[in-house]
C-alpha positions as CSV (number, residue, x, y, z in Angstrom):
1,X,119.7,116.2,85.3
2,X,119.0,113.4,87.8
3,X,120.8,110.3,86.9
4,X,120.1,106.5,89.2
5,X,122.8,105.0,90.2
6,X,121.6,101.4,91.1
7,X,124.1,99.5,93.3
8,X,123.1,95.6,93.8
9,X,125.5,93.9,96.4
10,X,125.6,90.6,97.6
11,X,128.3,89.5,100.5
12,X,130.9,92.6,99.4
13,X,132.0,93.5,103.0
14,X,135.4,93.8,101.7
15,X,134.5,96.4,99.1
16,X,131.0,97.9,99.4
17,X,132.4,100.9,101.8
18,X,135.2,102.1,99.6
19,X,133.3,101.9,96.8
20,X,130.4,103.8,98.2
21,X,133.1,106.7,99.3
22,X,134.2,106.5,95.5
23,X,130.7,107.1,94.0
24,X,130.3,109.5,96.4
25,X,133.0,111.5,95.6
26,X,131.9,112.1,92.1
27,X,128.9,113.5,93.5
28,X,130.6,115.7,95.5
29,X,132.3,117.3,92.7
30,X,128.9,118.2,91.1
31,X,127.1,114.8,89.6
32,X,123.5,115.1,90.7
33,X,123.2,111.1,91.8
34,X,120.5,109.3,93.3
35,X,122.9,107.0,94.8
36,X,120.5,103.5,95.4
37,X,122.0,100.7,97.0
38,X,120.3,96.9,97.1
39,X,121.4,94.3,99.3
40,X,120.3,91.0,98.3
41,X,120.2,89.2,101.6
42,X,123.7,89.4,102.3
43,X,125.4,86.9,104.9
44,X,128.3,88.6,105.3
45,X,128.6,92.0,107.4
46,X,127.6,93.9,104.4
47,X,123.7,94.9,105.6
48,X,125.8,96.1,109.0
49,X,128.0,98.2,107.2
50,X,125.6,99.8,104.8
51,X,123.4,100.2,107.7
52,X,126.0,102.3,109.7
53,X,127.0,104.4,106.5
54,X,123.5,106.2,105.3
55,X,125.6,109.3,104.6
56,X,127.3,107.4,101.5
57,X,123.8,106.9,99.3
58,X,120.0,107.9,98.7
59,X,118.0,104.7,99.5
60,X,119.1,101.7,101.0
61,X,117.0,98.5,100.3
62,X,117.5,95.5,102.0
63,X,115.9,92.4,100.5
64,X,114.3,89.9,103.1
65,X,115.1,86.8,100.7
66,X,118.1,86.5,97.7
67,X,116.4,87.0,94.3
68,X,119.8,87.1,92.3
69,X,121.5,90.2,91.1
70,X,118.4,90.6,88.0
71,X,115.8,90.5,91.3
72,X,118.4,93.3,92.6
73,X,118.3,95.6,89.8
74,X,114.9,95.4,89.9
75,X,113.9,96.7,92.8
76,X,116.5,99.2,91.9
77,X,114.7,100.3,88.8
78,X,111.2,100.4,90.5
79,X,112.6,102.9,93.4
80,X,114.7,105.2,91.0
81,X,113.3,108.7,89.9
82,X,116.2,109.9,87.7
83,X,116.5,110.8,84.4
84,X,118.7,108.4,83.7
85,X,120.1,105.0,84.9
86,X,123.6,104.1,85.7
87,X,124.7,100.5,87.1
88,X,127.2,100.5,89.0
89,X,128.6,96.6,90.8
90,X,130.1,96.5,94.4
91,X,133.5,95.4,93.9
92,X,136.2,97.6,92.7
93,X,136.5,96.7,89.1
94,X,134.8,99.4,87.6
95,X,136.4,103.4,88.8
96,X,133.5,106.0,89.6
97,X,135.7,108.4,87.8
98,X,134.6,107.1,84.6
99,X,131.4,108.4,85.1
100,X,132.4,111.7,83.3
101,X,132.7,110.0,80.2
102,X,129.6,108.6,80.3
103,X,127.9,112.0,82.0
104,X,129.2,114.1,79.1
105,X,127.7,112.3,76.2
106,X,124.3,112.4,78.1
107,X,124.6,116.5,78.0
108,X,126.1,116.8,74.7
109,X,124.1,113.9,72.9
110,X,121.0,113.5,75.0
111,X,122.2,109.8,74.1
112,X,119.1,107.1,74.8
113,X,122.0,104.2,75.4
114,X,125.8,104.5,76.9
115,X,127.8,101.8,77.5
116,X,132.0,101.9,79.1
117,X,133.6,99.7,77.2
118,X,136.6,98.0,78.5
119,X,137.9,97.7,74.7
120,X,138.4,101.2,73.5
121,X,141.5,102.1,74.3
122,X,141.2,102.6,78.4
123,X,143.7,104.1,80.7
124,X,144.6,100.8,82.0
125,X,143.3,97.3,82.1
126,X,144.3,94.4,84.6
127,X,144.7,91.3,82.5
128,X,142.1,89.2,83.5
129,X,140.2,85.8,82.4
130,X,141.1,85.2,78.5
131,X,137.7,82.7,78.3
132,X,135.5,85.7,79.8
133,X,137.2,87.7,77.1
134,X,136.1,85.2,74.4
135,X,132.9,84.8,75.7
136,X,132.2,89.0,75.7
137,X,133.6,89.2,72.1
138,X,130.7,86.0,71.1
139,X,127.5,87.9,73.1
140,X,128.6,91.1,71.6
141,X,129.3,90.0,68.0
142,X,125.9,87.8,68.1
143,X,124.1,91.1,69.4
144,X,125.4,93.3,66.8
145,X,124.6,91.1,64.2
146,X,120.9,90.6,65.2
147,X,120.3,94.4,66.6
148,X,122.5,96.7,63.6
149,X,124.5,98.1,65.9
150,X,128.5,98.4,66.7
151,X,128.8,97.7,70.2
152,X,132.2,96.6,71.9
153,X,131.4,95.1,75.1
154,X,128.3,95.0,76.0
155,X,128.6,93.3,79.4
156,X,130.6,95.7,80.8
157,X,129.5,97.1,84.5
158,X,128.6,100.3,83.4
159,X,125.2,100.3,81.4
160,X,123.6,103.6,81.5
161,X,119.8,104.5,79.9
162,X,116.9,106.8,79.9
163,X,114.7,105.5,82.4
164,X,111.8,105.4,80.4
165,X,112.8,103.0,78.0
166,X,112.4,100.2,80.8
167,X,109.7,99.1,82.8
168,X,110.9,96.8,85.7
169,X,108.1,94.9,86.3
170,X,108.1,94.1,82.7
171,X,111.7,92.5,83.3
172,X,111.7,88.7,83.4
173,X,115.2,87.8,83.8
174,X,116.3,87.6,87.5
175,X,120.0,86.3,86.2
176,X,122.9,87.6,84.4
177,X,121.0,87.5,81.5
178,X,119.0,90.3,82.7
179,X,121.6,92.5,81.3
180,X,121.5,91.7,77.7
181,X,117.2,91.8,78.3
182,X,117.5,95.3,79.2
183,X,120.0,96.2,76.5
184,X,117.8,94.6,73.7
185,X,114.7,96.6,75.2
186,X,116.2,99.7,75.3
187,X,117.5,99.5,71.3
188,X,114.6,98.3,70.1
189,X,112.8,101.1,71.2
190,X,115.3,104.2,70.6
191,X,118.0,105.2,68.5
192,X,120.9,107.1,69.9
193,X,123.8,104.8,71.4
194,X,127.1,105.6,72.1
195,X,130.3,104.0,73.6
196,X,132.9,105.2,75.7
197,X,136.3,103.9,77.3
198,X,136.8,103.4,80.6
199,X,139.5,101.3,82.6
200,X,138.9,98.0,84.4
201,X,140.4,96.4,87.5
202,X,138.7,92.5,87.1
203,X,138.6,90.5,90.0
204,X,139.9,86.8,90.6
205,X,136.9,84.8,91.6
206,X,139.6,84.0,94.8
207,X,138.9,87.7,95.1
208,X,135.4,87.2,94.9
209,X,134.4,87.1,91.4
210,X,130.9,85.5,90.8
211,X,129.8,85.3,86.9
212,X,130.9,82.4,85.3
213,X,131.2,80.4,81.8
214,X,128.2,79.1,82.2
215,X,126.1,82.2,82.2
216,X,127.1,83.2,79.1
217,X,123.9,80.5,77.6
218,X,121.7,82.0,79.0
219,X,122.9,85.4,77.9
220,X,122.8,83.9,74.2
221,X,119.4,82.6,74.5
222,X,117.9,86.1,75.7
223,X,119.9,87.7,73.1
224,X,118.1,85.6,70.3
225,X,114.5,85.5,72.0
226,X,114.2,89.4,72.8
227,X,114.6,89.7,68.7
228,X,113.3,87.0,67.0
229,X,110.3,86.5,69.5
């Protein structure tokens, strides 16, 4: 089974490398991965690096204008043939080796949904921002409540879905609210969800962190619109 691996970067020189040599790696030890990496017009020396590194990934798309990470994804999803869908950020927050996890409840549970959850019990977490915390736990509770369902975190990093259940040119959001559109698309049109732990390095936003507090509105709103309208 084919699974995407969809990689949007935007000015990660620092990290982009190491983390490609990480996802790699997991391939390597038998994941088949289309490894599918967007830059969205970096001005850093990111496009150099990725450019100079084709042996880390499948397709390498390089944006001629910034359309935001949703824009990212996006042409991510309209370029990916696999089975199954797996974000994946450019930083080093998220560890590749959690993709196990989330590989073995594809193959045992032919699961439609998988989410890593940060809050269930993970190997380790790095303490990170307490508001970001409180703003996950809202999104998530608010989803639950107006989708039935029993997620943790659901704007964790590492999203993974049958590919069918989203058409990207169907996709309006070009945000960080793109996230939660995709989510509510793919419930509302399938059934089998699951959850599993993984660990979490956050970042500083010295470090290079971008979401913010702000976001989180316009995560609400598409929450509420994609089921009530």
């Amino acid at each position: 089974m084919k699974i995407s691996v969809i990689i949007p970067t935007f000015n990660e020189e620092n990290t982009i490398i190491e983390l490609l040599k990480r996802v790699k790696k997991q391939s390597d030890e038998g994941s088949n991965l289309e490894v599918i990496v967007v830059d969205d017009c970096s001005t850093d020396n990111s496009k150099k690096l990725l450019t100079e590194n084709p042996d880390l990934y499948n397709k390498l798309i390089l944006l001629n204008k910034n359309l935001g990470k949703g824009g990212a994804v996006r042409e991510g999803l309209l370029n990916a043939t696999g089975e199954y869908i797996l974000f994946q950020d450019a930083d080093l927050e998220y560890n590749p080796k959690d993709y196990k996890q989330i590989f073995n409840i594809i193959h045992e549970h032919k699961a439609d949904v998988i989410i890593g959850s940060r809050f269930l019990s993970p190997k380790y977490t790095r303490v990170h921002y307490f508001y970001h915390k409180v703003g996950n736990r809202i999104i998530t509770f608010l989803f639950n409540i107006l989708y039935n369902t029993t997620f943790t975190d659901i704007y964790s990093c590492y999203l993974s879905f049958k590919r069918e259940l989203i058409q990207p040119n169907n996709l309006k959001s070009n945000s960080w609210s793109q996230q939660a559109e995709i989510l509510a698309t793919a419930v509302k049109s399938s059934s089998i969800y699951y959850e599993v732990p993984i660990s979490y390095s956050g970042r500083t936003f010295e470090d290079g962190k971008k979401i913010k507090a702000r976001h989180t509105l316009s995560v609400v709103w598409m929450i509420i619109k994609k089921r009530l309208f």
